[in-house]
N, C-alpha and C positions, 0 to 999 in steps of 0.2 A: 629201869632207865631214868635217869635223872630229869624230873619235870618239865626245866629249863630247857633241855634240850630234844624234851620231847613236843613242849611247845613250837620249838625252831620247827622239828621236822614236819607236826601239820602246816605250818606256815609254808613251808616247800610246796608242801604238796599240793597249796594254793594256787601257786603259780603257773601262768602260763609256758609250756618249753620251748614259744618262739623269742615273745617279749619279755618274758621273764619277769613282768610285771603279775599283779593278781588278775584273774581269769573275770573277763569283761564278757558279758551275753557268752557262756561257756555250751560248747558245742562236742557227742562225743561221737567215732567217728566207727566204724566197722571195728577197729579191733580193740576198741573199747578204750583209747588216749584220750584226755579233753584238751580243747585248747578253746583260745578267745575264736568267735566267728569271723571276727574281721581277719585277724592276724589269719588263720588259713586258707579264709577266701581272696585273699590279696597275696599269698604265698602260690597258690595253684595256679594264678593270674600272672603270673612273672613269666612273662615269657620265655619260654623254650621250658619251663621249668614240669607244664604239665607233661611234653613230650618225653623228657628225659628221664623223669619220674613213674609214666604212666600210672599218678595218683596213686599215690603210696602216703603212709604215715609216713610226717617228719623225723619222730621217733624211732619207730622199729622196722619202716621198710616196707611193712602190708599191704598190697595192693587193696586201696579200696575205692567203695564208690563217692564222687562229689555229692549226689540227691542223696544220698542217706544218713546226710547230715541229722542229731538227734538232739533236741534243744536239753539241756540237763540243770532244772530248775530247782533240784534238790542241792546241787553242787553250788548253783547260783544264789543260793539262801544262805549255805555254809561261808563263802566269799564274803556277804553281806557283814551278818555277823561278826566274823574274826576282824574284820575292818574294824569295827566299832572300837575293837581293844587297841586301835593305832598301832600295831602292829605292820610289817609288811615284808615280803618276799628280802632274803637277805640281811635281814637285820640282827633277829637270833634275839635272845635274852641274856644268853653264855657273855655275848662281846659286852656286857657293862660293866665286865670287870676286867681289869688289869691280868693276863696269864701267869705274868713275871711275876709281880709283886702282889697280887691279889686286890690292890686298889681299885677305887672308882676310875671309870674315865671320864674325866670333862677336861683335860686338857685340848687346844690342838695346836698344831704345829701348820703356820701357815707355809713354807717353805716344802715339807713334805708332804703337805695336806693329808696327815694322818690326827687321829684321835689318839690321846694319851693318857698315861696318871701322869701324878705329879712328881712319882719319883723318876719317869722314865724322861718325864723333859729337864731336868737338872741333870740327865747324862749327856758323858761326851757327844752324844750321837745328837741331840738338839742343841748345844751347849752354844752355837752361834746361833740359833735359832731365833726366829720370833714364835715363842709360845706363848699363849693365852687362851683364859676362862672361856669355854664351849659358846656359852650366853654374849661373852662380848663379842663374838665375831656374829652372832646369827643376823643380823640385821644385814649386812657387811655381805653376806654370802647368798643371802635370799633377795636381795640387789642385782649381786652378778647372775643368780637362776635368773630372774626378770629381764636382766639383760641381752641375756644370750636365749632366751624367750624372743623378745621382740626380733632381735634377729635374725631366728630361724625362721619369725613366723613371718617378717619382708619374704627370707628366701620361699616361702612356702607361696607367699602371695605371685613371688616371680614367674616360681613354677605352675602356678593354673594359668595365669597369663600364655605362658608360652607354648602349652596344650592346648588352651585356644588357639592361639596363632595359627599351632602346626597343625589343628582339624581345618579351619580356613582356609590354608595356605591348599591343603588336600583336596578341601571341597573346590576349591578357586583351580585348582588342576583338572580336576574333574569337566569342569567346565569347560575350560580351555581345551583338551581332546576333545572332547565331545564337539564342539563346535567346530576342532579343524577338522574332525570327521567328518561333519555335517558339509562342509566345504566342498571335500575333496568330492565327495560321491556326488554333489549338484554341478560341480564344475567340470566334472567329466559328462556328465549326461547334457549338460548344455553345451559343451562342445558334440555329442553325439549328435546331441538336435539342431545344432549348428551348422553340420556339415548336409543337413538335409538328407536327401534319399542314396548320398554316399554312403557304402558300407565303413565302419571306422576303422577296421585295421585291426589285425590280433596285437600289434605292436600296444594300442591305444589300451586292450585289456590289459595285458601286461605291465603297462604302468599304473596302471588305475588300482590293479591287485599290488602290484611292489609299494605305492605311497600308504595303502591303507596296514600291509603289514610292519613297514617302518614303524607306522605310527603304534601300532598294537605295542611293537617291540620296547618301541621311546617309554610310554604310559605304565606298561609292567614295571621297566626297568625305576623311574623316578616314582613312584606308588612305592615301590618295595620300600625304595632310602627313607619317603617321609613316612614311612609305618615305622621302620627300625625308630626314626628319630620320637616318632607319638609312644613307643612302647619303650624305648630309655627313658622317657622323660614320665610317663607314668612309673615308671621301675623308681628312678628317685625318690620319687614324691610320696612313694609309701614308705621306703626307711626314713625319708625325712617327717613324713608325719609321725614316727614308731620313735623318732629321736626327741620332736615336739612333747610328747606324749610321756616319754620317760622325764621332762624334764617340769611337765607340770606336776607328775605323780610326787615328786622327792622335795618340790617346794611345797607342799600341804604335810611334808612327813615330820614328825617332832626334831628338836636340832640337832641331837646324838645321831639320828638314821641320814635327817637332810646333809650333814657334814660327812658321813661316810664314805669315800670313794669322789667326793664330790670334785677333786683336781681333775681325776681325768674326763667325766662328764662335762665341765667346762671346755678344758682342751680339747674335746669333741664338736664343742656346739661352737669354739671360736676359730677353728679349720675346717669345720662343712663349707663348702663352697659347691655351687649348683653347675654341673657340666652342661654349658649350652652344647646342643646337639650343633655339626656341621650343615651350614645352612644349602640345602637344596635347591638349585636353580630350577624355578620354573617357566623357561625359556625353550620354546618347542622347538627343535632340529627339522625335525619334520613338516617342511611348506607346503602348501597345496599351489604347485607349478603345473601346469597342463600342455605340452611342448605342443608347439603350434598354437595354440588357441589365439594370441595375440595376433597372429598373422592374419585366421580368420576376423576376432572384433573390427580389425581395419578398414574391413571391407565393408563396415556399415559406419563409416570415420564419417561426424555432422560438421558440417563447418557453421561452429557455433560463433555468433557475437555478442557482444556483451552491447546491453541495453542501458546507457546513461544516462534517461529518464527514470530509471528506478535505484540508482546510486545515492548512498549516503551520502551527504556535504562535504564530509571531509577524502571520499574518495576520487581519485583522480585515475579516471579513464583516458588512455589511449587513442590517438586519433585515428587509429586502423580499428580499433573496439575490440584488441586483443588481449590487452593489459591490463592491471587496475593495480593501482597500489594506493596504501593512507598517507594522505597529506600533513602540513601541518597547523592547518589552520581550517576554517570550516567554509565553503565556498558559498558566495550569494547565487543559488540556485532556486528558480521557482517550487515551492512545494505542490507538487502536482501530490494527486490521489496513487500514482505510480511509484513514488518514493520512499525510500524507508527512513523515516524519522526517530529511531534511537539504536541502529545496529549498524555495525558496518558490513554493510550485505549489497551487492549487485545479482541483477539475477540476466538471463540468457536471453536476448530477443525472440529467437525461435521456438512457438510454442510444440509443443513433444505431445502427441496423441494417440499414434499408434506406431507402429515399425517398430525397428531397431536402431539405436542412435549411441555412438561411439566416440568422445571427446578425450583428449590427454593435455593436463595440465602443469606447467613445470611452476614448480612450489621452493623448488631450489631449495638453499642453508633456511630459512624460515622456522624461526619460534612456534608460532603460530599460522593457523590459516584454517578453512573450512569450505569442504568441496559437497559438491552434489545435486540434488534439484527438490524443488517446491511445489506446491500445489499455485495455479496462474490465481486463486482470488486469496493468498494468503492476508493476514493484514502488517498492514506495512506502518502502521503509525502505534501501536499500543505493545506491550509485553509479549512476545515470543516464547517457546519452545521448542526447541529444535529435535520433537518427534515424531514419528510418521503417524501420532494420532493427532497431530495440529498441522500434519502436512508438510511436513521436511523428513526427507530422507539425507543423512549428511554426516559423513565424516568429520571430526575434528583433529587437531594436534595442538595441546595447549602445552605451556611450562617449558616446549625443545623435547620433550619425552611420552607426553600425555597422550597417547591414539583412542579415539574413544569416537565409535557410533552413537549417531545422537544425542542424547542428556544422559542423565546418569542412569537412566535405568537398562541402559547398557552397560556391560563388561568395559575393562582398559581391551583393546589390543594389541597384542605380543606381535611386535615390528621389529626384529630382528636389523635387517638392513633399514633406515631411516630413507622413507622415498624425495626423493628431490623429482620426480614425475607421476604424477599419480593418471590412471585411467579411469574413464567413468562408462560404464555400459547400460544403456536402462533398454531393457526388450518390454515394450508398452504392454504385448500380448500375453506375456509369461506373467506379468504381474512382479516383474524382477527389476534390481536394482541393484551394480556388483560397482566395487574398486577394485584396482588392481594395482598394485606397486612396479610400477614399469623399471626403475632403476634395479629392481631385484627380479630382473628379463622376467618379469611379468606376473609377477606371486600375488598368489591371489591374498586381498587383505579383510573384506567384508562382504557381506552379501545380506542385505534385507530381510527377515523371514517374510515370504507373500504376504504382500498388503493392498487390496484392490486399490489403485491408482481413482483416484474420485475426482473425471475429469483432465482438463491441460494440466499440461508439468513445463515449469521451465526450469533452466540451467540455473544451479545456486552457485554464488562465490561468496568470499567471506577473506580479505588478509587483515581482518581484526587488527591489529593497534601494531605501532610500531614503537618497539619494546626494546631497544639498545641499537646496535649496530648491524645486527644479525636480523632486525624486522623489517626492512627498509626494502626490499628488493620487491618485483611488482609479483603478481601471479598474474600466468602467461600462458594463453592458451595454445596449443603446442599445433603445426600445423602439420599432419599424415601422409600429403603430396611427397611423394620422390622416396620415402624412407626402404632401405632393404628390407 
């Protein structure tokens, strides 16, 4: 056998039969194949591909097993070695010469991106050609590898970005069921407990078991899409690494091998394009509504008023002590110890100690605004937070979009219908504290997890700053007399 092309064939046989590159941590498998570790551990990882397979060589079909993976250090030395000669997978010794004419090749033809001699580029076939000396382009081509480096390796950076995104967006789902779960099963038992020593009705199980399987069914169904979308977008990201990876190999390779083949490797890395996955709404269908319940809260309806000795300066309370809206200027009001001095916050005259106390506030078109109630010795003149460990239990609505319980160390709330009425139920006993979106016939929006109540509570309001044309409308405590 001719040397030259017996050195080709060890050189083959270096080779990985996924990447086709030389065998990197070389691993060999039950029916005795080698391949690189990664490349087969990221091949078996493709989804659908173990099922379809049931773990078989890529090769010949074998069924075998993934643990019996066999590290092969002897192969891995041989690799090492033949490296050194600069050699590599595909290159051959044969290809330095011309077939045709028996010449050297250092020609290339940039238009065909082939290697030539010198008599085949003075044929008709390159004859309009731009040919040139191998050496004067190498700079020139090891430029364009770097370039289309950089940006496979942006699109690479794209891709872990958006694998994070899409575990967040999963884990941020997670939450969200879980919590309307946690909803639904408290706000049927508090209507259970609501109705006192009534029995509730096989009707009332029946809904209770129908919202919680909706919701089973919702959570499968959007789980499934954003798994497809985290397992397309890992599926990319391993050929796009396997493309990274080919393209650093062949810019370390001498210039005869780096120019080999090298048009369409470009062409490759300057049409990759990263397929965003179709974005998944995580918008719950599934409300936690309780038919009736609203009818019952009424029946413990507080006829709350608003306290004007604890009103910010620049808020403007109503002469029935129903109203409040922000002014535009800040009014000479005595600073009593009752007033709040850097928030615009009014709170309830009626201190709340024990029972069941049921208010509805119309918040109308409103950017902003913030509902719920305080502990009675909050402080009113220094820095706030609005959490139920400084004493405020409270909804907010910031931005026209923003729902969010307390500070941030609460979740957004997913508000589907935007309330122009909100309800507030606080049961002193239970240790509870619920909203309810009346415009959306009475969905539930939040609920407190139990937090011993330490002490009076009074009514919080808050319509924060008036913030274009849409801020301007007062919040308006809604009154329960006469309603169906």
């Amino acid at each position: 056998m001719d040397p030259a092309a017996l050195v080709e064939a060890v050189v083959e046989e270096l080779a990985c039969p996924i990447c086709m590159a030389y065998l990197r941590e070389p691993v060999s498998i039950d029916c005795g194949h080698s391949f690189c570790h990664s490349c087969l551990a990221g091949l078996w990882e493709v989804p659908g591909e173990s099922q379809n397979w049931g773990y078989t060589c890529p090769l010949c079909r074998t069924p075998v097993q993934p643990g019996n993976l066999r590290p092969n250090w002897q192969l891995a030395n041989v690799v090492e070695k033949v490296c050194l000669l600069g050699l590599h997978p595909g290159m051959g010794l044969k290809g330095d010469v011309c077939e045709l004419h028996g010449e050297q090749l250092k020609m290339f033809c940039k238009e065909d991106g082939l290697i030539t001699c010198e008599t085949c580029s003075r044929s008709s076939e390159h004859e309009a050609h731009s040919v040139v000396p191998m050496e004067d382009v190498a700079w020139e081509y090891k430029w364009k590898l770097h370039e289309a480096l950089e940006h496979l390796r942006k699109e690479q950076e794209e891709a872990w970005k958006l694998e994070v995104g899409e575990r967040k967006r999963t884990a941020t789902w997670k939450i969200q069921v879980e919590t309307r779960k946690q909803s639904i099963v408290w706000e049927f038992e508090k209507y259970r407990q609501l109705l006192k020593h009534k029995p509730p009705g096989q009707q009332l199980e029946v809904e209770a078991a129908s919202a919680l399987a909706s919701l089973e069914r919702e959570e499968r169904e959007t789980r499934q899409k954003l798994e497809l979308n985290h397992d397309a977008l890992i599926q990319q990201s391993r050929v796009l690494c396997r493309l990274i990876a080919e393209l650093e190999e062949r810019s370390q390779r001498p210039v005869r091998w780096m120019l080999q083949g090298i048009r369409e490797v470009l062409n490759r890395s300057k049409s990759w394009s990263f397929q965003r996955p179709e974005p998944v709404s995580l918008e719950l269908k599934t409300d936690c509504r309780v038919p009736g319940l609203r009818e019952i809260l009424k029946t413990y309806a507080a006829d709350v008023h608003l306290d004007p000795d604890t009103a910010y300066s620049r808020l403007i309370v109503s002469e029935d002590r129903k109203c409040v809206r922000y002014g535009d200027t800040n009014q000479k009001l005595p600073d009593n110890p009752e007033r709040f001095y850097r928030y615009n916050i009014v709170l309830g005259s009626q201190c709340l100690s024990s029972g069941r106390h049921y208010w509805e506030v119309e918040v109308g078109d409103r950017s902003e605004w913030g509902l719920g109630v305080c502990k009675e010795d909050v402080d009113r003149k220094e820095v706030v937070y609005l959490s139920p460990n400084y004493g405020f239990w409270v909804i907010r609505l910031r931005k026209g979009n923003e729902y969010r319980a307390g500070t941030d160390e609460y979740p957004l709330l997913p508000l589907p219908v935007p309330p122009r009425r909100v309800g507030v139920f606080l049961d002193y006993e239970a240790q509870d504290i619920s909203f309810y979106n009346v415009t959306d016939n009475g969905s539930h929006i939040f609920t407190f997890p139990h937090h011993p109540f330490p002490g009076r509570l009074l009514p919080y309001f808050s319509p924060c700053y008036s913030i274009g044309a849409n801020n301007t409308a007062p919040l308006a405590i809604c009154s329960l007399e006469g309603e169906d």
